[in-house]
Biopython code that builds the backbone (N, CA, C, O; Angstrom):
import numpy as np
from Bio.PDB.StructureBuilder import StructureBuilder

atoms = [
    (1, "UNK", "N", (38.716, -8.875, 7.396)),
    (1, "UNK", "CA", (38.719, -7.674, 6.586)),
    (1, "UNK", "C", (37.330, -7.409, 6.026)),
    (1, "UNK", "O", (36.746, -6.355, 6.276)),
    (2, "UNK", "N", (36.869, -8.245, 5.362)),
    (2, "UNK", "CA", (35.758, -8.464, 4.559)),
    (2, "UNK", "C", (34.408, -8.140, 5.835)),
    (2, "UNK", "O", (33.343, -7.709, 5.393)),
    (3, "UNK", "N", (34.530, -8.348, 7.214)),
    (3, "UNK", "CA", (33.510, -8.187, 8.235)),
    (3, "UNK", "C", (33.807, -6.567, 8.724)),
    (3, "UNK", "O", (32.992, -5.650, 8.831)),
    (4, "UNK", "N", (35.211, -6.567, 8.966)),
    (4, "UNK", "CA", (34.670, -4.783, 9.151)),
    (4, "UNK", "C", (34.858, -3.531, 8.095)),
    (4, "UNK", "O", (34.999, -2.308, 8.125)),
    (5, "UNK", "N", (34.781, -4.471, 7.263)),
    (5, "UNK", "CA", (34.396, -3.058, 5.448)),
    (5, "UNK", "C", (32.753, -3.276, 5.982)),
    (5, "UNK", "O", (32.135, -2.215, 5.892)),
    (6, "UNK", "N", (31.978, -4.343, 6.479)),
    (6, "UNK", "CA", (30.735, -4.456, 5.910)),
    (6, "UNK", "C", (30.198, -3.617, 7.373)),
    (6, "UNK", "O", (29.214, -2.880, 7.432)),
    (7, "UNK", "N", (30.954, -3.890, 8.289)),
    (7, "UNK", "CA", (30.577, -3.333, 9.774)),
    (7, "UNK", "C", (30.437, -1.460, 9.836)),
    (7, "UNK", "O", (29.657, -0.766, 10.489)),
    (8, "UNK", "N", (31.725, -0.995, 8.703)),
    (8, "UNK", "CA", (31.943, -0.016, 8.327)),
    (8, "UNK", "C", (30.923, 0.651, 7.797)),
    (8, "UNK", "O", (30.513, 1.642, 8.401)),
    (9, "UNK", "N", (30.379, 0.294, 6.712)),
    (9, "UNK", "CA", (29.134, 0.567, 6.008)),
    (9, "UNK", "C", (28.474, 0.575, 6.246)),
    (9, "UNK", "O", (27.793, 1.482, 5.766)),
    (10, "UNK", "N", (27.793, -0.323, 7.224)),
    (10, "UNK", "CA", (26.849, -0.171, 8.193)),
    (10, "UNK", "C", (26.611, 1.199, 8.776)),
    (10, "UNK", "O", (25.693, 2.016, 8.713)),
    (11, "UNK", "N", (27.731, 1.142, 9.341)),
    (11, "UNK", "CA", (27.507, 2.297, 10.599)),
    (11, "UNK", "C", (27.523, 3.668, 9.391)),
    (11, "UNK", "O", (26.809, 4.581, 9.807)),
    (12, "UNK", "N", (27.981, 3.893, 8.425)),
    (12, "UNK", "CA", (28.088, 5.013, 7.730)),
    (12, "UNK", "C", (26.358, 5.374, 7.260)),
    (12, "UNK", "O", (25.800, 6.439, 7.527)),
    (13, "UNK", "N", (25.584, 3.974, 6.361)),
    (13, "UNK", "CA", (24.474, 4.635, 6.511)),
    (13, "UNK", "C", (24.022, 4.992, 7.348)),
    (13, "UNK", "O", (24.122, 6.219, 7.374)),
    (14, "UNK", "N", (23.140, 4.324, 8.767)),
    (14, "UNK", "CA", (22.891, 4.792, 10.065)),
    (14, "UNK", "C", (23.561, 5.958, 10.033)),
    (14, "UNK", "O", (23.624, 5.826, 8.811)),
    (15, "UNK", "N", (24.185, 7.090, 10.241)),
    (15, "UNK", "CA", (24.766, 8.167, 10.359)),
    (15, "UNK", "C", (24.034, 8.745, 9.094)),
    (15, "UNK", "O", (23.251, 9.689, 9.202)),
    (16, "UNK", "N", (24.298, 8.184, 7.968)),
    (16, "UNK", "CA", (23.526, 9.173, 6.640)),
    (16, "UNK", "C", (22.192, 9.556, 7.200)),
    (16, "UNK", "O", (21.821, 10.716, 7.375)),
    (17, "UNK", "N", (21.250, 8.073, 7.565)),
    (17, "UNK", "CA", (20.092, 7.855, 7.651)),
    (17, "UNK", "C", (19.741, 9.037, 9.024)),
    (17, "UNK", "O", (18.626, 9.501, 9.259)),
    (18, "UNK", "N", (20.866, 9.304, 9.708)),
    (18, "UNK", "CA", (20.706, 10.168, 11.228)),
    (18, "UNK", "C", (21.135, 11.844, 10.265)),
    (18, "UNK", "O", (20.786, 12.968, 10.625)),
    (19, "UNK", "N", (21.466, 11.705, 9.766)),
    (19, "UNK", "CA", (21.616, 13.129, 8.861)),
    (19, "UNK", "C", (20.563, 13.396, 8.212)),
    (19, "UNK", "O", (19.981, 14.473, 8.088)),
    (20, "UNK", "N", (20.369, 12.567, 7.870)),
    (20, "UNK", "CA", (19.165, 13.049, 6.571)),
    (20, "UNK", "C", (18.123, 13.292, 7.337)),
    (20, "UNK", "O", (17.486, 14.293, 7.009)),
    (21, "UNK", "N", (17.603, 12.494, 8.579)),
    (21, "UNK", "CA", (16.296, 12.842, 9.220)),
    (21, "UNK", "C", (16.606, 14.077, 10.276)),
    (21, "UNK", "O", (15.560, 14.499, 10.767)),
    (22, "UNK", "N", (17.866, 14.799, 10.771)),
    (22, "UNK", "CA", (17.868, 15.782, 10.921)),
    (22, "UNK", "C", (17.538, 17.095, 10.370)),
    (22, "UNK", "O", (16.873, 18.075, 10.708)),
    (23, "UNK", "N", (18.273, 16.721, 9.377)),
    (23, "UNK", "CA", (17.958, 17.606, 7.962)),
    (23, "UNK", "C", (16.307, 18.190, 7.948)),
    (23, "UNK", "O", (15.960, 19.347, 8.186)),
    (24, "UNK", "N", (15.332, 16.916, 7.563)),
    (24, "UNK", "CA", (14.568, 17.463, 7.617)),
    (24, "UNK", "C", (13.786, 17.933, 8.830)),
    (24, "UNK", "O", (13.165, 18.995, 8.795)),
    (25, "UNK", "N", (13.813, 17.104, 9.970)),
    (25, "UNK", "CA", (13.170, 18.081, 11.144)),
    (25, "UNK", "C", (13.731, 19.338, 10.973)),
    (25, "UNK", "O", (12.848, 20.165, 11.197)),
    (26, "UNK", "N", (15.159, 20.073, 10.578)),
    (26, "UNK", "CA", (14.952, 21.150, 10.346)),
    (26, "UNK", "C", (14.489, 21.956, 9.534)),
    (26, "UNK", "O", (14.511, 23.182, 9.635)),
    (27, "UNK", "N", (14.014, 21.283, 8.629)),
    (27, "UNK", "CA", (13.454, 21.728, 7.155)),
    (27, "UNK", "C", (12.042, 22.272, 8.003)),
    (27, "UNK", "O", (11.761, 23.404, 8.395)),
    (28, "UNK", "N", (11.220, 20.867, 8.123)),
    (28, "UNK", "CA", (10.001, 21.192, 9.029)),
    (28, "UNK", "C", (10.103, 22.447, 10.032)),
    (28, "UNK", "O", (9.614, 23.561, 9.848)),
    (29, "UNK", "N", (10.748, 22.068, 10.980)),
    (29, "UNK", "CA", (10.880, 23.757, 11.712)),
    (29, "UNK", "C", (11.269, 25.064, 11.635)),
    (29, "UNK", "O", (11.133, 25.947, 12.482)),
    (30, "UNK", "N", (11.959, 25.134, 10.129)),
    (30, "UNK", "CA", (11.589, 26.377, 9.405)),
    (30, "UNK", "C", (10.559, 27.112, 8.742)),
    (30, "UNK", "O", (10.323, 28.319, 8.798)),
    (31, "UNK", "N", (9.785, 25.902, 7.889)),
    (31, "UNK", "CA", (9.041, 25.999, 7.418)),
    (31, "UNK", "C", (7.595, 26.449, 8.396)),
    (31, "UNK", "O", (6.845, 27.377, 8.092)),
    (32, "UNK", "N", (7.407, 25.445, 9.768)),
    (32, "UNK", "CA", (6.461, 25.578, 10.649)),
    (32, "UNK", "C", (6.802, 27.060, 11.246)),
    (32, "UNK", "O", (5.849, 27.824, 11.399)),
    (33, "UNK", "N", (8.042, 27.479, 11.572)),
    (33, "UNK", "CA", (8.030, 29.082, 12.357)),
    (33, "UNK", "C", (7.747, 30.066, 10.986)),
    (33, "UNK", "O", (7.030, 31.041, 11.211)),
    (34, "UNK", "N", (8.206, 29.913, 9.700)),
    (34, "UNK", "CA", (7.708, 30.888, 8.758)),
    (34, "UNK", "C", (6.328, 31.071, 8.729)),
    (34, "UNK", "O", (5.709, 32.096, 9.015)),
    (35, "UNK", "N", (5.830, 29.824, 8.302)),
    (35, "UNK", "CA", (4.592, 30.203, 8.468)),
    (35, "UNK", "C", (3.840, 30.663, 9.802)),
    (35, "UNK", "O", (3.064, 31.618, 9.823)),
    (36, "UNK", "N", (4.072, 30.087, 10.612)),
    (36, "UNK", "CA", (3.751, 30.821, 11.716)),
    (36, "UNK", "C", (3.768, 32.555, 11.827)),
    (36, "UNK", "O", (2.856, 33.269, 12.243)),
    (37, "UNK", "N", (4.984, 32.931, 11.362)),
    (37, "UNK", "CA", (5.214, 34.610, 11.069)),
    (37, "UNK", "C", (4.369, 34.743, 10.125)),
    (37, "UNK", "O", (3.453, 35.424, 10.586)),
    (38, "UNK", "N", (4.145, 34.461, 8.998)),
    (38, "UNK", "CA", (3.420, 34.765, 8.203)),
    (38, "UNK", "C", (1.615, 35.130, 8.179)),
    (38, "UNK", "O", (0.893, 35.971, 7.644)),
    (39, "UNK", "N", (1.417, 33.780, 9.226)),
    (39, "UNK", "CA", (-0.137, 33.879, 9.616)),
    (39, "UNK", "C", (-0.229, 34.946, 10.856)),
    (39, "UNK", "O", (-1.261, 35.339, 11.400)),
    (40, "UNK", "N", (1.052, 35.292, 11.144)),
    (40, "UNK", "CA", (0.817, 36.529, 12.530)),
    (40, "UNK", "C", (1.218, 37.829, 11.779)),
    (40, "UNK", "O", (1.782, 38.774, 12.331)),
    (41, "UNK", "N", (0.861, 37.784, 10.426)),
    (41, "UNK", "CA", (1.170, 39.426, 9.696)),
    (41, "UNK", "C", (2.571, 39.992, 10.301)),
    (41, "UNK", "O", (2.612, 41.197, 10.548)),
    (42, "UNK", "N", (3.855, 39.100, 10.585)),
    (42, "UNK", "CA", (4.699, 39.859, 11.430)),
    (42, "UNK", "C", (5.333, 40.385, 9.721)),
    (42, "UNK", "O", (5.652, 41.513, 9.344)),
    (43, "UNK", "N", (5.340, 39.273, 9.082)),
    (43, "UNK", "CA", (5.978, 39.897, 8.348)),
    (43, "UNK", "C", (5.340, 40.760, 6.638)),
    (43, "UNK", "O", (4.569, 40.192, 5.863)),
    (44, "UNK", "N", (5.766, 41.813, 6.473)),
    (44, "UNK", "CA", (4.918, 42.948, 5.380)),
    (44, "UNK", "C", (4.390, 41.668, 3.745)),
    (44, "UNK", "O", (5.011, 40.897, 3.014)),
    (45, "UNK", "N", (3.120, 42.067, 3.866)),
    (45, "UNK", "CA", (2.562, 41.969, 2.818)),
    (45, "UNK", "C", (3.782, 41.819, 1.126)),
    (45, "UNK", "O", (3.595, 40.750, 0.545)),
    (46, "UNK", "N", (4.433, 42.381, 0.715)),
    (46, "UNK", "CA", (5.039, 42.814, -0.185)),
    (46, "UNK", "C", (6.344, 41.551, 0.089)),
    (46, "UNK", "O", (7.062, 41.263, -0.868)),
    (47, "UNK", "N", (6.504, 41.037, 1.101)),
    (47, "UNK", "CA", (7.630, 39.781, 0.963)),
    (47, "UNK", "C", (6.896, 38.284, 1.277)),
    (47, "UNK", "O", (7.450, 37.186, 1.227)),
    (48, "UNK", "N", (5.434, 38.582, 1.628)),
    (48, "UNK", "CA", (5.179, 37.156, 1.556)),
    (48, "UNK", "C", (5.792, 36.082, 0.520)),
    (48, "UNK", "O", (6.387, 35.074, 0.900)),
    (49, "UNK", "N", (5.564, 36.434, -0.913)),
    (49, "UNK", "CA", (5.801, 35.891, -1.963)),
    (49, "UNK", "C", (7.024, 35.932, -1.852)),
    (49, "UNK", "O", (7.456, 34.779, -1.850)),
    (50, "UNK", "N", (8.030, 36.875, -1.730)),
    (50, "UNK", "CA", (9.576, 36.078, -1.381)),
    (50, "UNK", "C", (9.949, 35.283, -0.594)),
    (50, "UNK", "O", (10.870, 34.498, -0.816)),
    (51, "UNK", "N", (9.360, 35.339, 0.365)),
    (51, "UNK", "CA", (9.316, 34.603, 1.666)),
    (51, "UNK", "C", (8.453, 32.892, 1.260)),
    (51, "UNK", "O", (9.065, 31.852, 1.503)),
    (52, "UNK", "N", (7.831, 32.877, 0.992)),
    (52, "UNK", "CA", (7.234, 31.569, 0.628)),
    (52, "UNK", "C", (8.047, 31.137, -0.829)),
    (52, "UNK", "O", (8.165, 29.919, -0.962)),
    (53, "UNK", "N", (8.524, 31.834, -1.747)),
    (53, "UNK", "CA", (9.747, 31.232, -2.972)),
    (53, "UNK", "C", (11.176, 30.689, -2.255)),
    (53, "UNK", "O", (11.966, 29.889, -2.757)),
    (54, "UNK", "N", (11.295, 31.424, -0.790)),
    (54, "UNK", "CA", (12.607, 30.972, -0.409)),
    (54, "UNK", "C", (12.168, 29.905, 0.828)),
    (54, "UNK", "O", (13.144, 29.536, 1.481)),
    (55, "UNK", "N", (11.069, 29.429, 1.198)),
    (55, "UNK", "CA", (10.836, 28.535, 1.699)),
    (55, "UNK", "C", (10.830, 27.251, 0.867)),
    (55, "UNK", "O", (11.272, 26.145, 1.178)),
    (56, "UNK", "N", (10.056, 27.758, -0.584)),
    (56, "UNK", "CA", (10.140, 26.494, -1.413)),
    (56, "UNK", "C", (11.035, 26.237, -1.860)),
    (56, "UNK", "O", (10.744, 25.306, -2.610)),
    (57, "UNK", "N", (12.193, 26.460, -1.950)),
    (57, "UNK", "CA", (13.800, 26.576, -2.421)),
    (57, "UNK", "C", (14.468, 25.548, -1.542)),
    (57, "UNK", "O", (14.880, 24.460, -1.943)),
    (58, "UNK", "N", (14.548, 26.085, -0.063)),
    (58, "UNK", "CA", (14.931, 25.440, 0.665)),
    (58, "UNK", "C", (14.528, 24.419, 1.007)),
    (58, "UNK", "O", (15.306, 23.619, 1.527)),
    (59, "UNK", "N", (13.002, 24.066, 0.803)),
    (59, "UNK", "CA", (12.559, 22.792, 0.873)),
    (59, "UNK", "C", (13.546, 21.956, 0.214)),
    (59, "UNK", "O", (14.464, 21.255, 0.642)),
    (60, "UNK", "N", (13.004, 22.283, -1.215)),
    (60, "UNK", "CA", (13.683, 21.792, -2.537)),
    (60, "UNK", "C", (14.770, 21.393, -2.274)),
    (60, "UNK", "O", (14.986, 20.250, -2.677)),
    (61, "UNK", "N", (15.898, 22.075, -1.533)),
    (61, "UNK", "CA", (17.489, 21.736, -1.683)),
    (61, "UNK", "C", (17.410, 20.482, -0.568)),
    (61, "UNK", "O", (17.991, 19.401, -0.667)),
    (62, "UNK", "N", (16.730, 20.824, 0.271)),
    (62, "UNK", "CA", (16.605, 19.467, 1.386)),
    (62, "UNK", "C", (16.626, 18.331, 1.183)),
    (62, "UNK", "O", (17.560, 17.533, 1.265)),
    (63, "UNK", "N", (15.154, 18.136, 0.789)),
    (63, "UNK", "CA", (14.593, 16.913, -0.046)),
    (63, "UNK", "C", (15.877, 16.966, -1.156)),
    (63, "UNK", "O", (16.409, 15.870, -0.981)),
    (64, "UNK", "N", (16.495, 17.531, -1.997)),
    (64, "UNK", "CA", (17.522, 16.715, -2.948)),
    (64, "UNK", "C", (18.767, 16.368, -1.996)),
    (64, "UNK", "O", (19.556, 15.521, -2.413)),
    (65, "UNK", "N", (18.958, 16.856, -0.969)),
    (65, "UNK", "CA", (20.030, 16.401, -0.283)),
    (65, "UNK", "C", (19.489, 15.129, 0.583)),
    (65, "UNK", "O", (20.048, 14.057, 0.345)),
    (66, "UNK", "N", (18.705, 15.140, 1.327)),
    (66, "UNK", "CA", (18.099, 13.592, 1.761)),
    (66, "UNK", "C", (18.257, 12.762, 0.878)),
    (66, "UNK", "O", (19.165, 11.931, 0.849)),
    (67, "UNK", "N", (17.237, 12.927, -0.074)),
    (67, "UNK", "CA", (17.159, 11.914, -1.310)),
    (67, "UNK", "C", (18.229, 11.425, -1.969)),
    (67, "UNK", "O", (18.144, 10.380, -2.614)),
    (68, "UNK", "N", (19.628, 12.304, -1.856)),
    (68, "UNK", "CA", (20.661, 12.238, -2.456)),
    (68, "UNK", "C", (21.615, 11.213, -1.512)),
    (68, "UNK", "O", (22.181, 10.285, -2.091)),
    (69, "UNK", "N", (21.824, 11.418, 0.231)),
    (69, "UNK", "CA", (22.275, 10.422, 0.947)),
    (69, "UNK", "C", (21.286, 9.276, 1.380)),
    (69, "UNK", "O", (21.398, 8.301, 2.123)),
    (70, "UNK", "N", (20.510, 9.673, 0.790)),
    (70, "UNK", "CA", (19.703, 8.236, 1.166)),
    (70, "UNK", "C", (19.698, 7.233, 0.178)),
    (70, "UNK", "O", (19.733, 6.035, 0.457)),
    (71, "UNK", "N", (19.654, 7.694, -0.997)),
    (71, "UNK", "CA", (20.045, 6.322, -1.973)),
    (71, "UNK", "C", (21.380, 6.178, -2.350)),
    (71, "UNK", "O", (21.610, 5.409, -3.283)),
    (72, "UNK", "N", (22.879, 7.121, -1.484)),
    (72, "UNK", "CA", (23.946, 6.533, -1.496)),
    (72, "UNK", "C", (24.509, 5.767, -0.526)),
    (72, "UNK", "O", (25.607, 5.217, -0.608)),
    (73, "UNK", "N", (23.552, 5.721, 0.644)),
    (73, "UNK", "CA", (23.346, 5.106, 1.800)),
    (73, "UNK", "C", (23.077, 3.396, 1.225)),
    (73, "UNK", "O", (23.800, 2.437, 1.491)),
    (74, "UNK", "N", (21.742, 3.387, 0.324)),
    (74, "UNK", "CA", (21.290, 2.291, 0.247)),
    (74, "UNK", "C", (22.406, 1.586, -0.714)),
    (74, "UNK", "O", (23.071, 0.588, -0.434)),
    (75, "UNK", "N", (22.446, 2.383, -1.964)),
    (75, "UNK", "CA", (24.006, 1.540, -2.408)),
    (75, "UNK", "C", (24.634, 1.440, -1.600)),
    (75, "UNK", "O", (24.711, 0.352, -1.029)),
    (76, "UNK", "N", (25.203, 2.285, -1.279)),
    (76, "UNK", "CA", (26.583, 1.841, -0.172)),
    (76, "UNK", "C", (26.477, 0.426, 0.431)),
    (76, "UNK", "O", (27.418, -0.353, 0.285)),
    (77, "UNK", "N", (24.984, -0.061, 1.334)),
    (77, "UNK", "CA", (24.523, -1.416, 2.247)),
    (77, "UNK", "C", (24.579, -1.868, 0.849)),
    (77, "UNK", "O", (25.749, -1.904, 0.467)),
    (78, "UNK", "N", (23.673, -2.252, -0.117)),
    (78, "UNK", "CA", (23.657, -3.021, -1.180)),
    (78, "UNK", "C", (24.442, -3.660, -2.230)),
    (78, "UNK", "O", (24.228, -4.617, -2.974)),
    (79, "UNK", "N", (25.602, -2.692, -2.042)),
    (79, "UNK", "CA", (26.194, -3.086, -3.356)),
    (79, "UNK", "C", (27.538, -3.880, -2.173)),
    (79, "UNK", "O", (28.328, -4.626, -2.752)),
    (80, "UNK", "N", (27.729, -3.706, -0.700)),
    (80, "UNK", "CA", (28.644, -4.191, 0.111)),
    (80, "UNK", "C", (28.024, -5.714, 0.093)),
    (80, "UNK", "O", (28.746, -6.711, 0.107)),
    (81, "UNK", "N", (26.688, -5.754, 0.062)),
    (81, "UNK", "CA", (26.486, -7.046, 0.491)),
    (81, "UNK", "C", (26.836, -8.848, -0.385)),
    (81, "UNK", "O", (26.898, -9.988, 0.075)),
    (82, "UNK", "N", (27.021, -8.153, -2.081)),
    (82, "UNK", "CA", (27.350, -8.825, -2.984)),
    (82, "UNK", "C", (28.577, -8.664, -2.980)),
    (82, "UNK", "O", (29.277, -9.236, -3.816)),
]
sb = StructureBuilder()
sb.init_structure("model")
sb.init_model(0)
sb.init_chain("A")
sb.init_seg("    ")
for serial, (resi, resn, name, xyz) in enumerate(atoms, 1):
    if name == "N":
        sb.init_residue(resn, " ", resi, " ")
    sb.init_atom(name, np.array(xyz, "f"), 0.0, 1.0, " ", f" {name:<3s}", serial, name[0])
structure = sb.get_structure()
């Protein structure tokens, strides 16, 4: 019992740890095609600044969602192992 609760947990971070680094490669490849539009004037003068507040937003929510399964990830392994 006690080997596959810990086998369990295992595999759940690995999966967090495979979420969370999805997460952000997509974070990154939003961020890399915005700006990309941005440095090609596709998009009007007058939404840059919205456009770069809702990039930093979404950063923001990312990074708290990584950060958020990643140290329930690490409890999760840590606190199984005691």
């Amino acid at each position: 019992m006690g080997m596959a609760s810990c086998r369990d947990s295992s595999v759940s971070a690995v999966s967090r740890h495979a979420i969370a680094l999805g997460i952000v490669w997509h974070m990154t490849h939003v961020v890399q095609v915005s700006l990309h539009l941005l440095s090609c004037n596709f998009i009007p003068r007058s939404f840059h600044l919205l456009s770069v507040l809702l990039v930093l937003s979404y950063m923001f929510m990312v990074y708290v969602i990584s950060a958020n399964l990643y140290v329930s990830s690490y409890l999760v392994t840590h606190t199984s192992e005691h």
